[in-house]
C-alpha positions in Angstrom: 17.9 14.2 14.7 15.3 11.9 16.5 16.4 11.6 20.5 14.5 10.3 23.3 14.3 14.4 24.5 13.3 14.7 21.0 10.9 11.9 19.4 9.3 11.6 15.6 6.4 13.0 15.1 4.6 11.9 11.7 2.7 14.8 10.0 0.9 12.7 6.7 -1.0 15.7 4.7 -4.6 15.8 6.1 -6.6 14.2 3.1 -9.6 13.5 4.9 -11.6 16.3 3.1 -10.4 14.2 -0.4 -13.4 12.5 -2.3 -12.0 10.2 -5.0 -14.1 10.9 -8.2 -16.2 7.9 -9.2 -13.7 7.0 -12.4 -11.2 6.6 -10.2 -12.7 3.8 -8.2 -11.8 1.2 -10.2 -8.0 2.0 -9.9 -8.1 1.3 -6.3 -7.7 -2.2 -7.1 -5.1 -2.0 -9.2 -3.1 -0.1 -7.0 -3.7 -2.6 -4.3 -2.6 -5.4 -6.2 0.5 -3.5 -7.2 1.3 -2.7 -4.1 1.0 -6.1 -2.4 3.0 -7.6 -5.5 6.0 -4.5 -4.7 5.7 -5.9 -1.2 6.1 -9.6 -1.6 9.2 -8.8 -4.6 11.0 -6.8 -2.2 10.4 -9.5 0.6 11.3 -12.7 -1.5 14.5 -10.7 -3.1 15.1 -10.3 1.0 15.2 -14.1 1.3 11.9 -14.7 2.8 9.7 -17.7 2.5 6.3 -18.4 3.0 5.6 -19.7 6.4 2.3 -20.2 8.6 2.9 -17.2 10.8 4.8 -14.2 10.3 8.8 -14.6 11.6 11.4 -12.1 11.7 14.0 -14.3 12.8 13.1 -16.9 9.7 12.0 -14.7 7.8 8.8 -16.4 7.4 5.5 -14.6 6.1 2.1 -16.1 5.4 1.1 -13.1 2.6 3.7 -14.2 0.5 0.6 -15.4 -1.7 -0.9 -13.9 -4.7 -3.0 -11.3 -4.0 -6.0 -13.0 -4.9 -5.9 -15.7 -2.2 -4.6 -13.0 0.5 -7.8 -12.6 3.4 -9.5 -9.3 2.7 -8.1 -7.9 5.9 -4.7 -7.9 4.1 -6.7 -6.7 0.9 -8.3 -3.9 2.7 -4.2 -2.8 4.1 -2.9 -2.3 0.6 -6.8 -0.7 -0.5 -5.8 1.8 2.1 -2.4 2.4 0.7 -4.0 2.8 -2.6 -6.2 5.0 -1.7 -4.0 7.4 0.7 -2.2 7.5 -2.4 -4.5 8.6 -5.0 -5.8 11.2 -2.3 -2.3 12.7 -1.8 -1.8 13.2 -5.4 -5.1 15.3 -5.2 -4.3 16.7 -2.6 -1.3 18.1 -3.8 -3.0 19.5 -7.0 -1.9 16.8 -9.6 -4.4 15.6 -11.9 -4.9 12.1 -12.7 -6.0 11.4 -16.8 -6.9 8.1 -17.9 -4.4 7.1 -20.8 -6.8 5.4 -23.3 -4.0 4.0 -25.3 -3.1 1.7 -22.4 
């Protein structure tokens, strides 16, 4: 159990010796989008609303947008998901196959 005497410490797998092969480049974006779209449903089915600036206590959050017209700061948080993502499932020896019937 965390305690004060006893804080969290995170230990993410190191996957900073990960290169993403060239194919999978183009799945980044994807992901991205996906993830920003898991985001906003769990956030709206939490009774949030779009506001100017973020609010806990309204529950107010300007990124409840579509992906597209998010700033590419936001972008750039869910590419980094995305990415941390694909580079665990390297990591971790899984192999990732391109499903051509999609």
């Amino acid at each position: 159990m965390t305690t004060p005497e006893k804080p969290y410490i995170p230990k993410p797998l190191d996957v900073s010796d990960i290169e993403l092969p060239e194919r999978l480049k183009p799945l980044i974006e994807i992901m991205a989008r996906n993830v920003h779209e898991t985001w906003a449903q769990g956030r709206l089915n939490d009774g949030w609303v779009l506001g100017t600036q973020r609010s806990d206590t309204l529950k107010q959050h300007p990124c409840l947008i579509p992906y597209d017209d998010l700033p590419e700061s936001e972008k750039d948080y869910d590419r980094h998901t995305a990415i941390g993502t694909l580079k665990t499932i390297l990591k971790l020896g899984w192999k990732i196959e391109e499903n051509e019937t999609l």
